[in-house]
N, C-alpha and C positions, 0 to 999 in steps of 0.2 A: 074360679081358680083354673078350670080346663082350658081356659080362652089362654091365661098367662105364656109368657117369651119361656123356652125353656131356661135361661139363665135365670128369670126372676123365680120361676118356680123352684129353682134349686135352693133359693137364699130363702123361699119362704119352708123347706123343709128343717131349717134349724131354729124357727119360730120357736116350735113345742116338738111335744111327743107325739100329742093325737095328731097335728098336722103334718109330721111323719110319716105316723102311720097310714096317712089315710093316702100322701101322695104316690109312697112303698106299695100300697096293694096293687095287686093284679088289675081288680077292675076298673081301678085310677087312672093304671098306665094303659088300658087297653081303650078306654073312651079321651082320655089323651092325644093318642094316636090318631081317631077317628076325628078330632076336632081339628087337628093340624096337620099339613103337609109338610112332612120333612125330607127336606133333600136325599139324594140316594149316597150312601156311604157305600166304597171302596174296599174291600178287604184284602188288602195287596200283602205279599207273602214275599220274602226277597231274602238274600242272605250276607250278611254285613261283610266287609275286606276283611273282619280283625273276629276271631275264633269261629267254631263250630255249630253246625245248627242252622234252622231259618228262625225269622222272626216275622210277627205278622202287626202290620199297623192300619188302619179308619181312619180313611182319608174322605173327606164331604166330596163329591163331586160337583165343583162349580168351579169358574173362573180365576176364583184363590185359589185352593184348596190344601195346597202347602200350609195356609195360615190356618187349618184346622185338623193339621193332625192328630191321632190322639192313638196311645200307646192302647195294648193287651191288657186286661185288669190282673192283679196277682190273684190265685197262684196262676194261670194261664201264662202272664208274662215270662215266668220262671222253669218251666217244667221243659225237660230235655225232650220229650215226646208229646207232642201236640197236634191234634184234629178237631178238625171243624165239624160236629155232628149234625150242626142244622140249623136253619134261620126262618123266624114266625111272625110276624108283623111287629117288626124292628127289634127284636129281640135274637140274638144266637147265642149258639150251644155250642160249646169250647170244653174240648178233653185232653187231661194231660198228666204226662207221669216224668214224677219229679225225685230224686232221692231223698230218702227219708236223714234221718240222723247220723256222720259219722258216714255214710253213702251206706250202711248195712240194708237198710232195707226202702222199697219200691211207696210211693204213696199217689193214689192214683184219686183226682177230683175231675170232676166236669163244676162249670162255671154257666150260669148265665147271666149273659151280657148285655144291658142296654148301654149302644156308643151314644146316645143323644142325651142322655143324662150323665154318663159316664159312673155308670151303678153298676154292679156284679155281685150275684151271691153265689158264691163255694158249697158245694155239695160234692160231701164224703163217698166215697164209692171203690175203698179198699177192699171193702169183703167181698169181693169178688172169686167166684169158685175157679176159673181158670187162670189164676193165678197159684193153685195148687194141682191145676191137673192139666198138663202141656196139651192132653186130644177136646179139651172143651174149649170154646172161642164166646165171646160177648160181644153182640152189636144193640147198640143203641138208635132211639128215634126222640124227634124232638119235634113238639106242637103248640100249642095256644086252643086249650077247650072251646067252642067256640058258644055255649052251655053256662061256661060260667067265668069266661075268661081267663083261666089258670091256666099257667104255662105249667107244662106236662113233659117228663124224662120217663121215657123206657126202657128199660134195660132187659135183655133177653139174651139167657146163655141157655148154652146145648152144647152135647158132645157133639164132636167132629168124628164122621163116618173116615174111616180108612181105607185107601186102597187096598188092593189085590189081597183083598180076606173074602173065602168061603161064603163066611156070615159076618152080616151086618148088624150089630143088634144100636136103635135109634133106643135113647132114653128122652124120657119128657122135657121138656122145656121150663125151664125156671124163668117167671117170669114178678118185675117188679115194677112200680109203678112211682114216682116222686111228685108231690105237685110242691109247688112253689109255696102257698098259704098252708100245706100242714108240715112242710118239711119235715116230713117222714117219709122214708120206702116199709110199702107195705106188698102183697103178693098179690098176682091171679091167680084165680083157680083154673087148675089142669084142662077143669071143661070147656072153655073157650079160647083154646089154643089149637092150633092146626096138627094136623098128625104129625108124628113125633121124626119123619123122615125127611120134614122142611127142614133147608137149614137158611137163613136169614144171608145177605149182603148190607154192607155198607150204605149203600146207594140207597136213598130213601127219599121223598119229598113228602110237602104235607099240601092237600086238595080239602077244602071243605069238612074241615075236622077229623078229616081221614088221613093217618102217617099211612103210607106205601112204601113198603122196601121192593126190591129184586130178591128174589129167592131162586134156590133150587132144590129139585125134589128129585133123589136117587133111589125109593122105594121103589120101582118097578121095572128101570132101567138100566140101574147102576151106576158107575160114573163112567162120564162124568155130570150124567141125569141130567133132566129137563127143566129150562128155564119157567119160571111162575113168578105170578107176585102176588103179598100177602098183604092187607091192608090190619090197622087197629084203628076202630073206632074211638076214639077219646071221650065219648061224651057215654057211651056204654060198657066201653074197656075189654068190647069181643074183637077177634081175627076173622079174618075173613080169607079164601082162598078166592084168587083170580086168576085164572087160563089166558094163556096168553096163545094167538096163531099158530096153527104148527109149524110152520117157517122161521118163529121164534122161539118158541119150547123146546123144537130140537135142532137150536143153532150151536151147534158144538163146534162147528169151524169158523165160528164170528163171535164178535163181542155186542153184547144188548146193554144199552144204561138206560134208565128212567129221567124222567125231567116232565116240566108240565109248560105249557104254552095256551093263554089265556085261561087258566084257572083249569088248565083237563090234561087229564093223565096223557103224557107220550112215551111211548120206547124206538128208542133209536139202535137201531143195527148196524156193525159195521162187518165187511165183507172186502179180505181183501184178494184182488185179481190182479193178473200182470199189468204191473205198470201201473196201476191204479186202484184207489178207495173207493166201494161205492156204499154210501148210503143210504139206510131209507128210513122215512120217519112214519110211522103208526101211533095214532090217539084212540083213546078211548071216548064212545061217542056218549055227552049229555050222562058222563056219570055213570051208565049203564057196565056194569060187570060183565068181560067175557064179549065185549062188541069194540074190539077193533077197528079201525078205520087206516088202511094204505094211504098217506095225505100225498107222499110225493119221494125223488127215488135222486140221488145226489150221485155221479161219478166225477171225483176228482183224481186227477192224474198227482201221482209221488214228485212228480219235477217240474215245476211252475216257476215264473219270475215275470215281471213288471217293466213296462215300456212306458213310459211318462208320456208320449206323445202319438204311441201305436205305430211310426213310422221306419223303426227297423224290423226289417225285413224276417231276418235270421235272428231273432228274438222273441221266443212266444209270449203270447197275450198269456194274464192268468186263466188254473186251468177250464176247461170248460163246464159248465154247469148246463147237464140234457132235463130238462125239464121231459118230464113224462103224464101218462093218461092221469095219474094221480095230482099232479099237482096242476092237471084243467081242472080236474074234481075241487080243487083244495079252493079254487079261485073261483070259481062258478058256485061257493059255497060263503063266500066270504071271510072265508078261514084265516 
């Protein structure tokens, strides 16, 4: 049955129940995946001529590809407020807030989505404390156990530190865990949570069974504190704290995001100078925590434009790209 075309396997999921259930589970869909190459889907994001809002649609990337659009699953498709929390070997994580009854009240689900089956399960996530208390904020991470194949929703609130206060008082971290096969949120305990002065970002990817956010830490600094990032292990459900360069830790006049390039952690910096952006991209070497690597250092100019043919004069080429000592490293490495 893992050999089968995705459409013939969809028709055999209304055979029975057991062969439902068995195509439904996590580790159906995860050794699935592993026996078939699936085209890469599109996550295009655009906003229609006719009302408010964007909308987001899966589109196959190939030479059709118009002929294989395929819409948001409800409630995703529906909800006024919508983010993409994260994507795990063909699977993403879709959050959204929609009006409840009558618009009186907010009702907030995360979704996950497989576009290759065109399958989605909704998962509640109203109780949420910062919805009663405007200084707490919630970010989420999203993964695939790598242990037992269960896609995994974390959820982690904390109060929000405030500026220009005397005292700072950090409270613990609430944190909860969803897997997909007990659909239940259940708790971590306190003890394997990072000191209570991290507070989490958005920005996250997942490496080797490890979610990674961007964090920052304002316990010894203040604000607007030193950049870090925090991993969670999935398959043990502990935090971990990673140091990031001092060049990054304390870039308070630049912006850092995470990403990863061939399966390893990167932070990209940006820094901007007259007249120009410059970039630099840092990995983390072979997994190792706390071991940085400078790969290579981007200066692009704010005003750039395109010559089809190169031969006017008073027209610059796009802008330049200096390749620096780092990116002879990056190449002399095979990077």
């Amino acid at each position: 049955m893992k050999r089968l075309p995705t459409k013939s396997l969809l028709r055999f999921r209304t055979v029975s129940k057991a062969w439902k259930s068995l195509i439904d589970s996590s580790r159906f869909v995860v050794d699935y995946s592993v026996n078939h190459t699936h085209q890469h889907h599109l996550l295009v994001r655009y906003s229609p001529p006719i009302g408010l809002g964007q909308k987001y649609v899966s589109i196959v990337d190939d030479e059709i590809f118009p002929e294989h659009k395929c819409s948001l699953p409800d409630p995703a498709s529906e909800g006024v407020g919508l983010t993409i929390v994260g994507s795990c070997q063909g699977l993403f994580c879709i959050y959204t807030i929609s009006s409840g009854e009558y618009g009186r009240s907010l009702i907030y689900t995360a979704s996950i989505w497989n576009p290759s089956i065109r399958k989605s399960v909704a998962i509640d996530v109203s109780q949420v404390s910062h919805v009663l208390d405007p200084d707490s904020d919630i970010v989420f991470g999203f993964g695939v156990c790598p242990h037992t194949s269960d896609p995994k929703l974390v959820k982690v609130n904390f109060r929000k530190s405030k500026r220009n206060l005397d005292t700072i008082t950090f409270t613990p971290w609430q944190v909860e865990v969803y897997t997909l096969s007990s659909q239940v949120w259940r708790s971590i305990p306190t003890i394997n949570q990072p000191r209570n002065s991290v507070q989490l970002l958005w920005d996250h990817v997942v490496i080797d069974g490890l979610i990674y956010w961007l964090a920052i830490d304002g316990r010894t600094t203040g604000f607007p504190g030193y950049n870090m990032i925090v991993s969670f292990d999935m398959t043990s459900e502990k935090f971990m704290e990673v140091s990031l360069p001092a060049t990054l830790a304390n870039a308070h006049d630049r912006r850092v995001v995470i990403s990863k390039l061939k399966e390893s952690l990167v932070t990209v910096e940006l820094v901007r100078e007259a007249k120009k952006r410059v970039y630099g991209v840092w990995m983390m070497e072979d997994g190792v925590p706390n071991s940085f690597t400078k790969l290579f250092t981007i200066n692009l100019l704010d005003q750039f434009c395109f010559s089809h043919n190169g031969k006017h004069e008073n027209i610059p080429l796009i802008a330049s790209v200096q390749a620096s000592r780092e990116s002879r490293w990056r190449r002399n490495n095979s990077v």
